[in-house]
Rosetta silent file (secondary structure, phi, psi, omega in degrees, C-alpha in Angstrom):
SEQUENCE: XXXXXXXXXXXXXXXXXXXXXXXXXXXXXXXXXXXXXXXXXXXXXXXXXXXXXXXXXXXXXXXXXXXXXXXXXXXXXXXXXXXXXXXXXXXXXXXXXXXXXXXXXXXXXXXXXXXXXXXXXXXXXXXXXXXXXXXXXXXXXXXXXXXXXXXXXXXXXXXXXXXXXXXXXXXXXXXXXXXXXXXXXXXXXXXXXXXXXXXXXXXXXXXXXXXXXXXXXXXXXXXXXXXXXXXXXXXXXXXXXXXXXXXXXXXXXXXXXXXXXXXXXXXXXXXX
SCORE:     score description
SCORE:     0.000 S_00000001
   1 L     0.000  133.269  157.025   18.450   12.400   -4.242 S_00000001
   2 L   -12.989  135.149 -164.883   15.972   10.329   -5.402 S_00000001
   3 L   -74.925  -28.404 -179.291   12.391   12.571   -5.434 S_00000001
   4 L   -62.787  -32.099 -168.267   10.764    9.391   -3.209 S_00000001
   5 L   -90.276  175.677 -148.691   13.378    8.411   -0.954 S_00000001
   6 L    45.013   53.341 -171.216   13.334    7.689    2.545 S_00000001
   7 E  -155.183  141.969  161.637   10.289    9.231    2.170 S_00000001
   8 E   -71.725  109.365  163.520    5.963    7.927    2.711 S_00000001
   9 E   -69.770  141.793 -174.190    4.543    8.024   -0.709 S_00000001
  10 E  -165.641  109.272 -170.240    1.348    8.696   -1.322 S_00000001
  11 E   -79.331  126.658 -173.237   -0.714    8.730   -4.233 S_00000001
  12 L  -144.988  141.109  170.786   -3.789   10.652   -4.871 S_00000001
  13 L   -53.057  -44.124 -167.818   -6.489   11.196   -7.888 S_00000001
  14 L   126.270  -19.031 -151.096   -8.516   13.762   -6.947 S_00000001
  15 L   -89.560 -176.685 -170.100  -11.987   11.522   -6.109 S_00000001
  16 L  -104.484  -17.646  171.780  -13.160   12.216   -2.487 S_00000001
  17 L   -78.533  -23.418  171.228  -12.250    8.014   -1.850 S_00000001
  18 H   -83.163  -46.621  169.092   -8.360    8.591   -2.649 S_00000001
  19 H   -51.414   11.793  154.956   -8.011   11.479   -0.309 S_00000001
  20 H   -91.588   -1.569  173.204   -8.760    8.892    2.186 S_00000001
  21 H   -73.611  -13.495 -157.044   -5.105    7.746    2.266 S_00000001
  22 H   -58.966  -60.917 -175.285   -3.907   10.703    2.802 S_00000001
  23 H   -31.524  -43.652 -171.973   -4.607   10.635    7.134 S_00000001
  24 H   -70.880  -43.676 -164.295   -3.034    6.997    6.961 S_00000001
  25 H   -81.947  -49.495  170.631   -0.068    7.948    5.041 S_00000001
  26 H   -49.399  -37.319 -166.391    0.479   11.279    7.216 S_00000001
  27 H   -86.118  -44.352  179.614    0.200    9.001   10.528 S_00000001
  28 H   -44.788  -45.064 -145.068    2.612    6.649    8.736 S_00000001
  29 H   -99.845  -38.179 -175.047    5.550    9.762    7.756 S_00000001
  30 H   -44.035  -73.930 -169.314    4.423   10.973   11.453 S_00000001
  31 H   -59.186  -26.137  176.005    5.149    7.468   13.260 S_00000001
  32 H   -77.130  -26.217  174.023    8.070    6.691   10.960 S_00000001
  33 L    83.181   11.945  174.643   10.002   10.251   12.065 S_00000001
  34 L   -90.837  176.013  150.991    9.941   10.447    7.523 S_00000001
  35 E   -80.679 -163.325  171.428    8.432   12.819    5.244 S_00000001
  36 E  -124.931  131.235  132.213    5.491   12.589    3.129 S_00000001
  37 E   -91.827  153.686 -162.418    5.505   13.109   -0.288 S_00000001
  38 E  -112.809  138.305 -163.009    2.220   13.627   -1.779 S_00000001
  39 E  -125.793  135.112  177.065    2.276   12.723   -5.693 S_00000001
  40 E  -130.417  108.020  174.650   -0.449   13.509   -8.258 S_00000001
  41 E   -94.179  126.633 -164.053    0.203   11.988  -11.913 S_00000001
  42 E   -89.673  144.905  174.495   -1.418   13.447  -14.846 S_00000001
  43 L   -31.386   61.134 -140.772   -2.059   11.143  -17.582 S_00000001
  44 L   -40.434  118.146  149.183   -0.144   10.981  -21.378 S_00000001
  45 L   -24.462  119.879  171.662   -1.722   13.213  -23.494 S_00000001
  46 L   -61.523  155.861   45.625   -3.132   12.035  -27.477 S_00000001
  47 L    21.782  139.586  163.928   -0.647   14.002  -29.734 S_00000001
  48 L  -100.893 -178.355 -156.207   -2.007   15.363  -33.037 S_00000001
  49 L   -84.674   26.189  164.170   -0.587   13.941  -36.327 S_00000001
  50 L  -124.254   31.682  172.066    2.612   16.573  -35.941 S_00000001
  51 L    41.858   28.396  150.897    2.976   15.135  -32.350 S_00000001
  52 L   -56.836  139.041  134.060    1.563   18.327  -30.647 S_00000001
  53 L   -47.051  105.915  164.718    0.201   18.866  -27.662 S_00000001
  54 L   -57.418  111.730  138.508   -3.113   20.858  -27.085 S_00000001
  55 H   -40.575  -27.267 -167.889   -1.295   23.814  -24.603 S_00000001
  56 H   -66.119  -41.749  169.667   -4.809   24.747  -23.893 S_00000001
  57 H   -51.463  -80.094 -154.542   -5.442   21.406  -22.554 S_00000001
  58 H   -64.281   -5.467 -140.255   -2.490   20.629  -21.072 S_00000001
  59 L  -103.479  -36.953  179.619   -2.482   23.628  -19.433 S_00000001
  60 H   -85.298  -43.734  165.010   -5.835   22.782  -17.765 S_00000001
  61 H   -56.658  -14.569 -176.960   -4.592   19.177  -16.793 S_00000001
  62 H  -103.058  -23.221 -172.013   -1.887   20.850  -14.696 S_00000001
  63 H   -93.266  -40.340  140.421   -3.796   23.394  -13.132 S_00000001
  64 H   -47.905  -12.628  169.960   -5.957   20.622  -11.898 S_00000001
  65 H  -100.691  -24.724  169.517   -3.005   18.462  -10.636 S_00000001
  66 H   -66.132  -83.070  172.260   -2.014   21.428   -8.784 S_00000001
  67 H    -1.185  -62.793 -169.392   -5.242   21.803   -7.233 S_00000001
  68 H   -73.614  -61.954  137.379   -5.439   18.338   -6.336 S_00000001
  69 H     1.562  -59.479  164.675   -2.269   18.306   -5.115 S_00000001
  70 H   -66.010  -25.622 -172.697   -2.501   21.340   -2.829 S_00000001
  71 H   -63.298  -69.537  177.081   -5.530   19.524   -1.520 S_00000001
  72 H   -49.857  -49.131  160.352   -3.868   16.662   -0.169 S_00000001
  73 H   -30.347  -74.579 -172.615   -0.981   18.948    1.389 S_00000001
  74 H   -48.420  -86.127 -144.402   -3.334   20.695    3.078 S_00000001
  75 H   -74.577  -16.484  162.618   -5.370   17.975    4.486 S_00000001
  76 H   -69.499  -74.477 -146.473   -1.693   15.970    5.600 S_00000001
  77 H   -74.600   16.917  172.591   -0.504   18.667    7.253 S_00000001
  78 H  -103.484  -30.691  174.112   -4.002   19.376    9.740 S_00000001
  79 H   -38.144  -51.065  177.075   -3.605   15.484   10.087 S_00000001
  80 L  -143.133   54.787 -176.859   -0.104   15.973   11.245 S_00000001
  81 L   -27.735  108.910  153.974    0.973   19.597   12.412 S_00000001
  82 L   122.778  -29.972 -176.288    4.990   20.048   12.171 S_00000001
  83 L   -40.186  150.256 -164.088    5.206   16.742    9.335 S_00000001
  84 E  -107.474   77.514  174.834    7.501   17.761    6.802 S_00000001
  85 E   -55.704   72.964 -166.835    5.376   17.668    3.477 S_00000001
  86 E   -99.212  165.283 -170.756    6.618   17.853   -0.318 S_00000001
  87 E  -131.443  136.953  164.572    4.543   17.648   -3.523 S_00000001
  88 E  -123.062  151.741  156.044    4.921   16.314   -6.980 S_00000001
  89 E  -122.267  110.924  163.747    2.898   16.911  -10.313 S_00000001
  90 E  -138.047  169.649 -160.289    4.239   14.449  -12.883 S_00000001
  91 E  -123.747  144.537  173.938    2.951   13.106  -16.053 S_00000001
  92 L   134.232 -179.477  147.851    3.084    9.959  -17.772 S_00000001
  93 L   -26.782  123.168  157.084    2.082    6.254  -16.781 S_00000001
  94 H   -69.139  -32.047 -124.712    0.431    6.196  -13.576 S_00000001
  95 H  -122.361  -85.402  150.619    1.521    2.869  -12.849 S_00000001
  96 H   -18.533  -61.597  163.878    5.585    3.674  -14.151 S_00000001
  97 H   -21.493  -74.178  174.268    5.243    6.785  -12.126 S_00000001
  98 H   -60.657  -44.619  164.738    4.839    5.649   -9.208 S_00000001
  99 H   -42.804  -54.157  171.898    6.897    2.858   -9.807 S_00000001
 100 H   -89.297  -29.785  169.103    9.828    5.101  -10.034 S_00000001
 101 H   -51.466  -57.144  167.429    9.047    7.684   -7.728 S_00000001
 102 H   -50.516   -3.315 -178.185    9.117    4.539   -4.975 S_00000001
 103 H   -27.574  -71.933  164.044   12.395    3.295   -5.688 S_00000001
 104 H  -114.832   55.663  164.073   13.533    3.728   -2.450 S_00000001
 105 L  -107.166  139.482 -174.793   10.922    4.638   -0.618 S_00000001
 106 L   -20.089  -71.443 -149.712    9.556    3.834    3.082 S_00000001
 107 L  -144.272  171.949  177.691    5.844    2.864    1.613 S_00000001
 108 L  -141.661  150.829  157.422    3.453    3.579   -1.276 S_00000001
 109 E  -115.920  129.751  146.426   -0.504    4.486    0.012 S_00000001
 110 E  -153.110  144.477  172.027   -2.913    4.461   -2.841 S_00000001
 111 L   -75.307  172.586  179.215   -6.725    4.555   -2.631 S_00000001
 112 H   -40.607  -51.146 -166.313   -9.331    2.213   -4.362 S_00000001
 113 H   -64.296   -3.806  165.480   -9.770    4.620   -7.150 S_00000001
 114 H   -92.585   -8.149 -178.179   -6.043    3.957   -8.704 S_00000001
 115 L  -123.562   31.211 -158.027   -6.954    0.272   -9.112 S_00000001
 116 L  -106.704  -12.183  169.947  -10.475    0.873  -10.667 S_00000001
 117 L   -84.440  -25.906  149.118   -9.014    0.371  -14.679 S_00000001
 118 L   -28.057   68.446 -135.571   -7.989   -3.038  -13.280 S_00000001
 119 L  -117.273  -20.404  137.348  -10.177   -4.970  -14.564 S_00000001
 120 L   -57.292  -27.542  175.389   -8.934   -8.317  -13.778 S_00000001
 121 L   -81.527  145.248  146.027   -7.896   -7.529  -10.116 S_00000001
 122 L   -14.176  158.933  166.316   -9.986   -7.356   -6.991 S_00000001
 123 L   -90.400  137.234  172.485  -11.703   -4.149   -6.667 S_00000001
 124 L   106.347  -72.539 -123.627   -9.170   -2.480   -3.744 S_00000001
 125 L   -65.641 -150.311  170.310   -6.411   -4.638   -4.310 S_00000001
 126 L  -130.281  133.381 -154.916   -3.515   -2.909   -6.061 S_00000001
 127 L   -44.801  121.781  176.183   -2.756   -3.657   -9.858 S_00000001
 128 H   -50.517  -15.462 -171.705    0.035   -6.174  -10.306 S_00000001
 129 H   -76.018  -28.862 -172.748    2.071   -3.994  -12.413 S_00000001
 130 H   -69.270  -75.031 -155.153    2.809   -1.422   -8.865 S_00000001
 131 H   -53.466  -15.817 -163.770    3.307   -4.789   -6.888 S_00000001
 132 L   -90.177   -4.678 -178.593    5.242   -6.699   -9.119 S_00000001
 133 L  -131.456  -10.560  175.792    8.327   -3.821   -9.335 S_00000001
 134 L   -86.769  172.709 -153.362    8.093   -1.417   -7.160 S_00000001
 135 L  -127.387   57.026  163.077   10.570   -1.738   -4.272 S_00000001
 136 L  -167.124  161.232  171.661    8.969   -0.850   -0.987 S_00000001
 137 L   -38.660  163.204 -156.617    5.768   -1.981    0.411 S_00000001
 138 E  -161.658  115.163  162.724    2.293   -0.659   -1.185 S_00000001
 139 E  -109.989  149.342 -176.939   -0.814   -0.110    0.735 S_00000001
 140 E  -125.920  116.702 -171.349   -4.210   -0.018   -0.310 S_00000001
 141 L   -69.947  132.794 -174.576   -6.462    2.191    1.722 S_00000001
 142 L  -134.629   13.896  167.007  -10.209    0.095    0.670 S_00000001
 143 L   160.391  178.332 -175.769  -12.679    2.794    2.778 S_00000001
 144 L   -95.256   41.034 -150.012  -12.849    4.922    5.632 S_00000001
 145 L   -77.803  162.586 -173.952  -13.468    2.240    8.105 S_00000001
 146 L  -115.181  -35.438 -171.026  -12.339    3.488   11.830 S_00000001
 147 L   -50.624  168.033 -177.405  -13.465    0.879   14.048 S_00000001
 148 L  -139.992  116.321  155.148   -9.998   -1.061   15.308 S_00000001
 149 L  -120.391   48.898  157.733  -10.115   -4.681   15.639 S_00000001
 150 L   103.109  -32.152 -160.325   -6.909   -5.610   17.286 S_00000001
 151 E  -149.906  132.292  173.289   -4.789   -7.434   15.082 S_00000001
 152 E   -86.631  146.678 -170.613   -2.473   -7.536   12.242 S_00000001
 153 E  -130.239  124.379 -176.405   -2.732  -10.729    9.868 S_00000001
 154 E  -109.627  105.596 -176.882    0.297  -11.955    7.800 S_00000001
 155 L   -93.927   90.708 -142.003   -0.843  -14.157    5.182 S_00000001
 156 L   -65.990  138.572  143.973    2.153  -16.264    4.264 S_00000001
 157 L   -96.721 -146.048 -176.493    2.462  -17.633    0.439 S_00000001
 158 L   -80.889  -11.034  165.051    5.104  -19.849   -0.831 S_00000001
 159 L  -126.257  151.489  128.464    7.635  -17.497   -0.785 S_00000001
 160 L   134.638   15.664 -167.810    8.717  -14.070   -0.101 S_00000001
 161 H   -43.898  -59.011 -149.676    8.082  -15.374    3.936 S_00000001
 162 H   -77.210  -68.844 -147.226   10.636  -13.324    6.233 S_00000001
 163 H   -37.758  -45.393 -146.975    9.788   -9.929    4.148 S_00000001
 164 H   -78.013  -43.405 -177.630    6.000  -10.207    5.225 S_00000001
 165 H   -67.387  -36.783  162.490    6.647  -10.908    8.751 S_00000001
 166 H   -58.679  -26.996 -173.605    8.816   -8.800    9.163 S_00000001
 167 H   -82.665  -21.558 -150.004    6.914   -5.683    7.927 S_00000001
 168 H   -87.771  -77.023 -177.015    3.889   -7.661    9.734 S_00000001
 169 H   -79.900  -14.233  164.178    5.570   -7.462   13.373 S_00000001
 170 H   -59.140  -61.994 -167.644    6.660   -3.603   12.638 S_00000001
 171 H   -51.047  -62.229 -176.735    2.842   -2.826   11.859 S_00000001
 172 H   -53.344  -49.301  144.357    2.216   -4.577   14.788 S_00000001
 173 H   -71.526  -16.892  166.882    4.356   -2.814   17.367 S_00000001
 174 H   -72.037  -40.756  163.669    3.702    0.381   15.723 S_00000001
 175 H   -71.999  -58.984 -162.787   -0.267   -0.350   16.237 S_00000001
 176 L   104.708    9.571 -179.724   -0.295   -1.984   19.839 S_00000001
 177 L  -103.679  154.138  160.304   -1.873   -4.898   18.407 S_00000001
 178 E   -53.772  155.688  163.177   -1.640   -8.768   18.345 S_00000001
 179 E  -132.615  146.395 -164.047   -0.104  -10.616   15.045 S_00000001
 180 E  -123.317   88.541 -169.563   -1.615  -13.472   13.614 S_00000001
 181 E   -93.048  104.447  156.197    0.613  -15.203   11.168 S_00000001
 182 E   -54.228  129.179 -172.266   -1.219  -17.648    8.515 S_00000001
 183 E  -133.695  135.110  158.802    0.867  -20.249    6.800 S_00000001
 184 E   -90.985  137.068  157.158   -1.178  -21.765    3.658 S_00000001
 185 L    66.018  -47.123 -171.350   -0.646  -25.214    2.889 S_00000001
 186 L  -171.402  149.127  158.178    2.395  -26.015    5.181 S_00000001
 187 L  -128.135   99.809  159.234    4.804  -24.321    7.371 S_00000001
 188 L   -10.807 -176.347  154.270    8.228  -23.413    6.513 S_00000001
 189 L   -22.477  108.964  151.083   10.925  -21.477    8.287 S_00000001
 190 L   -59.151   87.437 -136.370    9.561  -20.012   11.628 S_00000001
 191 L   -95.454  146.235 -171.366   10.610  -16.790   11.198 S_00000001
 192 L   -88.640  137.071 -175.221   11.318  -15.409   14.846 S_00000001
 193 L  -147.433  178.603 -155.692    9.447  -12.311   15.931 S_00000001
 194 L   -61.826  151.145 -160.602    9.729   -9.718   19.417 S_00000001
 195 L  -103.040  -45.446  167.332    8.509  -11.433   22.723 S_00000001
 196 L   -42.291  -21.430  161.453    6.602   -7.932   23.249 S_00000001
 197 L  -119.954  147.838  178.865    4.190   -9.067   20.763 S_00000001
 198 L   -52.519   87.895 -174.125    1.314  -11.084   20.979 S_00000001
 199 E  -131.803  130.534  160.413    1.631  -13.693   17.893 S_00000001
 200 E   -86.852  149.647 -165.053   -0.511  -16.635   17.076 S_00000001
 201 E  -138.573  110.597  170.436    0.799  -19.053   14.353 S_00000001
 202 E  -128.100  124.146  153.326   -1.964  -20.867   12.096 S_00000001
 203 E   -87.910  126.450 -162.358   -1.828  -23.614    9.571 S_00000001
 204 E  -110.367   79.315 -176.579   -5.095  -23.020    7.594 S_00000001
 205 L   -73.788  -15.819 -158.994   -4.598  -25.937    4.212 S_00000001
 206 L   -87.296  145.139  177.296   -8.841  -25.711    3.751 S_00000001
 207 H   -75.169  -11.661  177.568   -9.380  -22.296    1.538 S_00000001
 208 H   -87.685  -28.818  166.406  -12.909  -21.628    3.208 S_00000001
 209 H   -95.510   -1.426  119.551  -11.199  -21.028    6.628 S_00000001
 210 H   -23.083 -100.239  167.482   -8.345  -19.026    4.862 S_00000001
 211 H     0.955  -91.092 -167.777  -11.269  -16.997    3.224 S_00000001
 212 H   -55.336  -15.556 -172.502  -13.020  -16.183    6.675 S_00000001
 213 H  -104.947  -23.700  159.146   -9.815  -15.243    8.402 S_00000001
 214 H   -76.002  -27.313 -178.027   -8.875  -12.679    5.751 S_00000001
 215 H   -76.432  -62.190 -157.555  -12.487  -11.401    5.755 S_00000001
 216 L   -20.755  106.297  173.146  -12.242  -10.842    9.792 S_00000001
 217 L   -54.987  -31.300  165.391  -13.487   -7.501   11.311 S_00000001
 218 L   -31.985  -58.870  155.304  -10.890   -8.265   13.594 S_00000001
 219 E    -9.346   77.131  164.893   -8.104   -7.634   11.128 S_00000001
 220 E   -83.125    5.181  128.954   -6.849   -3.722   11.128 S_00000001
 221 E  -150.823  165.938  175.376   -4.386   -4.797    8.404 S_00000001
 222 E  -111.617  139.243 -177.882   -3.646   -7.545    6.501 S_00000001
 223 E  -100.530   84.326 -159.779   -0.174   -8.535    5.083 S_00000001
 224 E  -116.789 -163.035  164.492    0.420  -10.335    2.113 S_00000001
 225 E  -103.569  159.900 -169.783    3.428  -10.876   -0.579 S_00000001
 226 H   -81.068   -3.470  175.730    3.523   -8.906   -3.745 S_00000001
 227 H   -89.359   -2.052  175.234    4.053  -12.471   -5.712 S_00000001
 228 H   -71.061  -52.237 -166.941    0.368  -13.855   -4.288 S_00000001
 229 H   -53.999  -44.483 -153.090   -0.883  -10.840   -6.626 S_00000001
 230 H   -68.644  -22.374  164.903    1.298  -11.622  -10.354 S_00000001
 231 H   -93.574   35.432  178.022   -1.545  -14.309  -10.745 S_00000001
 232 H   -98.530    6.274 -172.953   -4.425  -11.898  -11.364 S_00000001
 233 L   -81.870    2.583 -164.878   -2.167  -11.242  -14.638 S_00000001
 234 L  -131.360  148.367 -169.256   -4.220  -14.949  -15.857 S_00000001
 235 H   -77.875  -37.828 -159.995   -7.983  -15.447  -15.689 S_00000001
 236 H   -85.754   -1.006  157.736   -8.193  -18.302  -13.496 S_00000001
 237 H   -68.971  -13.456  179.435   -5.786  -16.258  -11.264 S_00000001
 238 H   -73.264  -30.062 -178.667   -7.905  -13.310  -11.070 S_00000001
 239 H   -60.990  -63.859 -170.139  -10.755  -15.866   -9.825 S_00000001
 240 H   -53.404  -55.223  172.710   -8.884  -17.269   -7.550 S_00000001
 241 H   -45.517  -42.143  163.403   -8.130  -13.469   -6.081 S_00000001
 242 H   -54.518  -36.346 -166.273  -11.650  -12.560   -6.278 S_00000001
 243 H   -83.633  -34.173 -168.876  -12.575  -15.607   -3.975 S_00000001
 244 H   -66.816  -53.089 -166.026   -9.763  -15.115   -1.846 S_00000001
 245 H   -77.784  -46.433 -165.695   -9.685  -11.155   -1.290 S_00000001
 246 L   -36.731  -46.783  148.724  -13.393  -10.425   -1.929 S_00000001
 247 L   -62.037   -8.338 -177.043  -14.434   -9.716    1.915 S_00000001
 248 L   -82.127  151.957 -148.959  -11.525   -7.774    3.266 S_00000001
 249 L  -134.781  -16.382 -165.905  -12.309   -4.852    4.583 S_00000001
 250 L  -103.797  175.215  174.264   -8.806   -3.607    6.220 S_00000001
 251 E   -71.216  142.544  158.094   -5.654   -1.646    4.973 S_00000001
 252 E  -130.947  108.816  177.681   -3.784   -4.509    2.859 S_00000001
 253 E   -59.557   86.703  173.621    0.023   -4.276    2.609 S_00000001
 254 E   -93.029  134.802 -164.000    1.566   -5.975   -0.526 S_00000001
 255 E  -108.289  170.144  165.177    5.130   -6.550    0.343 S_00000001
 256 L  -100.499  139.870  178.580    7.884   -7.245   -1.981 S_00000001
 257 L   -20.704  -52.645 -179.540   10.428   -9.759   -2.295 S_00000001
 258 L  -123.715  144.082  170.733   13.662   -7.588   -1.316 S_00000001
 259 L   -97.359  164.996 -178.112   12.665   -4.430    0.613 S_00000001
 260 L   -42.487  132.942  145.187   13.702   -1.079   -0.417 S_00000001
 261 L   -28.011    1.310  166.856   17.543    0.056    0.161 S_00000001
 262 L  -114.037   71.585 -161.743   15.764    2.087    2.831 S_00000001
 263 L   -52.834  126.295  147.197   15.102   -0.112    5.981 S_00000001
 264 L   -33.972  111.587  177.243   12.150    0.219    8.370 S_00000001
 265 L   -57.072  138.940  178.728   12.686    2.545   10.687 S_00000001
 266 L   -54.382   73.061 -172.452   13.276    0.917   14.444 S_00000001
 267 L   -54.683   79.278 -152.386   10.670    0.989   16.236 S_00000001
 268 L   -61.276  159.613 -162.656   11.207    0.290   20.391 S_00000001
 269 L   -73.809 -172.462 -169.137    8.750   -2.121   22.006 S_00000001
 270 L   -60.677  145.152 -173.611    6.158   -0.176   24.310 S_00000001
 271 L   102.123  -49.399 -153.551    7.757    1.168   27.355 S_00000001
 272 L  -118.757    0.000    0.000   11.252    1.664   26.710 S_00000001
């Protein structure tokens, strides 16, 4: 079996700002009935000119990925007593790591501090290279905020529509919250969603009330598609991302085109 699948992914560095996904991703593997795994990647080594490896070194990069690694176990399972917790230390591409580990996996969590090399992106969002291939939803934890304001926000783009809402009205019955779906520029298919939740439907064409409605302390996450992201790979797309993105404040959920061969687990509405 895959090392990722069916399983909440969750990445973490080591900084004291990535170890805030862990609580989110543990509440996630909790609420989902999955596991967690918690993944720590260590970095590709320089080679000398016989295409050695310092042991001394690498030896010290691992016992630090352990470390870090045990950390985050430890702090998922006091999060979530009985969750069923595994650990990886792998090496290589951080980006490709993760990429593959996620194949089929539930979710991806990563903190700020994995997109911070970005240099073109938003600060929080998460680096188009995760969003544009990996094949399950990707969250980006952007602070320890606690406060709850109510509502999930699906911010449609021109494509990639049913994926968002759907993960969008999951979040959303899973939270106990209203969903607020945003259609830029025009609205498409009306994608149908559970009479148990509360959903408002806005066409927003001007970009300064777009802007303010992604910015909203209301918002406890926001929902977007992972193909809104692939134009921070161009400068005047990163601008445009900067202008767009620059106030949010919530967990933000880049979804993917096709979800993972591993379907959202079923959630029942409240009551029943």
């Amino acid at each position: 079996m895959e090392r990722g699948s069916g399983a909440v992914v969750v990445g973490v560095s080591g900084s004291e700002s990535d170890l805030l996904t862990v609580p989110q991703a543990a509440f996630a593997a909790a609420r989902e009935g999955a596991r967690l795994l918690v993944v720590h990647v260590v970095g590709s080594l320089n080679r000398d000119a016989d295409g050695d490896v310092d042991e001394t070194l690498l030896e010290r990069f691992a016992a630090a990925g352990e470390a870090v690694v045990e950390r985050g176990v430890a702090l998922a399972r006091a999060t979530a007593p009985g969750l069923a917790v595994d650990d990886a230390l792998l090496s290589g591409d951080r980006v490709g790591v993760l990429r593959a580990v996620t194949t089929r996996a539930l979710r991806l969590y990563v903190g700020t501090s994995e997109t911070s090399s970005v240099r073109p992106m938003v600060p929080g969002l998460v680096t188009a290279g995760i969003t544009s291939d990996v094949g399950c939803p990707v969250l980006l934890v952007r602070g320890s905020r606690t406060e709850r304001g109510g509502r999930v926000l699906a911010y449609l783009h021109e494509a990639d529509e049913r994926a968002v809402v759907a993960f969008a009205e999951h979040e959303a019955r899973a939270l106990g919250v209203s969903l607020t779906i945003v259609y830029r520029g025009s609205i498409g298919e009306v994608w149908p969603v559970g009479e148990d939740i509360a959903v408002t439907r806005l066409l927003v064409p001007q970009q300064a009330r777009a802007h303010r409605l992604l910015a909203s302390p209301r918002n406890d996450l926001l929902v977007v598609a992972a193909s809104d992201l692939r134009s921070a790979r161009t400068a005047e797309g990163a601008t445009s991302l900067r202008q767009r993105y620059s106030g949010t404040a919530c967990l933000v959920a880049v979804v993917p085109e096709e979800q993972s061969a591993v379907p959202l687990s079923p959630l029942p509405p409240p009551g029943h």
